[in-house]
N, C-alpha and C positions, 0 to 999 in steps of 0.2 A: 649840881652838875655844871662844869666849866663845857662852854660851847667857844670853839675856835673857829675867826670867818678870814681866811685868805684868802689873797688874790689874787690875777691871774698868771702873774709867773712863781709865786710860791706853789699854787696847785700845779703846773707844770712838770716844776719840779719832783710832787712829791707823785705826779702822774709817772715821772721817768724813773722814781728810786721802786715803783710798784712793778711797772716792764722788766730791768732790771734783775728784782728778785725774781719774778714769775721765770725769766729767762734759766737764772741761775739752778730752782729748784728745777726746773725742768730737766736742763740738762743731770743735774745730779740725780735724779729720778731715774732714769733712764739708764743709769748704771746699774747693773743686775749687781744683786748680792753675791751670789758664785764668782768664782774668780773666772770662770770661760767668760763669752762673749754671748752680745745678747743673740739669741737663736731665730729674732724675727725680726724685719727690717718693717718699718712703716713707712708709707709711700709721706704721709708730713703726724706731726704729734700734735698740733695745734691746728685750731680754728677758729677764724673773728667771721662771727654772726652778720659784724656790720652793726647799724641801725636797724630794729625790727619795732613793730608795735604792740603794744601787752595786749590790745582786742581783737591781733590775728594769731591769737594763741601759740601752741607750742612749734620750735622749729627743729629739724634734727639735721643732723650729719655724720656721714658714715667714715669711719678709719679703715683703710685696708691696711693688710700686710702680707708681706712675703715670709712663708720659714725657709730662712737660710742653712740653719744648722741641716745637721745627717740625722734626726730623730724628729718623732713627729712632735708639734706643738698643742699642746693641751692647754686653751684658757681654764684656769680654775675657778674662777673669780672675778669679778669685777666692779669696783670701788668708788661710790662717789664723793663728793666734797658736800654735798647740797641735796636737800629733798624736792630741788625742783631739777633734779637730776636722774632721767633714769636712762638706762644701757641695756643693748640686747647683743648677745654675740652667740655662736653654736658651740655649745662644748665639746664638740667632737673634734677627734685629734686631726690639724693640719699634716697633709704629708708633707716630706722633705720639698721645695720648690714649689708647695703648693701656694693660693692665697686664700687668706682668711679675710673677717671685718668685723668692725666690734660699732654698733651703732651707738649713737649719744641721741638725745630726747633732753633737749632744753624748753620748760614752761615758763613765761614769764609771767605770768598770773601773780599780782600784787606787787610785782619789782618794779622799781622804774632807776634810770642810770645808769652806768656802769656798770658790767659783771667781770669777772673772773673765776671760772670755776676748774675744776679738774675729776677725772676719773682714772684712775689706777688698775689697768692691766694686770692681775697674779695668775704665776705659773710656776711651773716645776717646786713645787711645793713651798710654793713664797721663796723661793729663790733667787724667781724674777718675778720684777715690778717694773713695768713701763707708766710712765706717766703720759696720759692727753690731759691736753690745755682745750679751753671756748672760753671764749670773751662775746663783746659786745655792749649795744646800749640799748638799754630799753626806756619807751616813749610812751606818750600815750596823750590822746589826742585831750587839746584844753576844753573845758564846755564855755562856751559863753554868751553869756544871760543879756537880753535885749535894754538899753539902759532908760 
């Protein structure tokens, strides 16, 4: 096993070429397969946790959206990156201008650092896939022993 230890404007950078992609696929996620337009607007696609602590267990947050299109919206699915990832939304069809929301459920339990995770929005028969982003950093407090 090769272990690589850089420093701190090499991790920087490789902090920025990670933003970057996460940006990149984001946006290309978000482009539905059908050639229309996507039928639901989200109020943002992404969200940073911030700093949380792995012994105040799990944290959520909620996605809303608008259906813009003339037909109602039916989540079919919904897809995570990670099993410390779960989702809740109502499969019942949004009406036209209604709002929907698709909840996220991040546990930190055994992570510590960095995350970037994703969950994938299907509908209209996998035709559309929206992508949501969470990040953050998980902590966890040091123990220390009396010397």
């Amino acid at each position: 096993m090769v272990v690589y230890f850089l420093n701190d404007s090499a991790m920087a950078a490789v902090s920025g070429i990670r933003t970057c992609v996460a940006l990149i696929a984001v946006a290309v996620c978000c482009i539905p397969a059908s050639a229309g337009s996507i039928p639901v607007v989200f109020d943002s696609v992404s969200h940073d946790f911030g700093t949380i602590m792995e012994k105040d267990g799990p944290v959520s947050h909620t996605f809303t959206f608008t259906n813009v299109s003339e037909t109602p919206f039916v989540i079919e699915d919904v897809l995570s990156s990670c099993g410390c990832i779960v989702s809740a939304c109502s499969m019942e069809p949004v009406s036209p201008g209604g709002r929907g929301s698709v909840e996220v459920v991040f546990d930190p339990s055994g992570r510590t650092d960095r995350f970037h995770k994703s969950v994938r929005v299907v509908a209209d028969g996998g035709r559309t896939v929206i992508s949501l982003s969470l990040k953050g950093k998980v902590i966890f407090p040091m123990i220390r022993y009396p010397r």
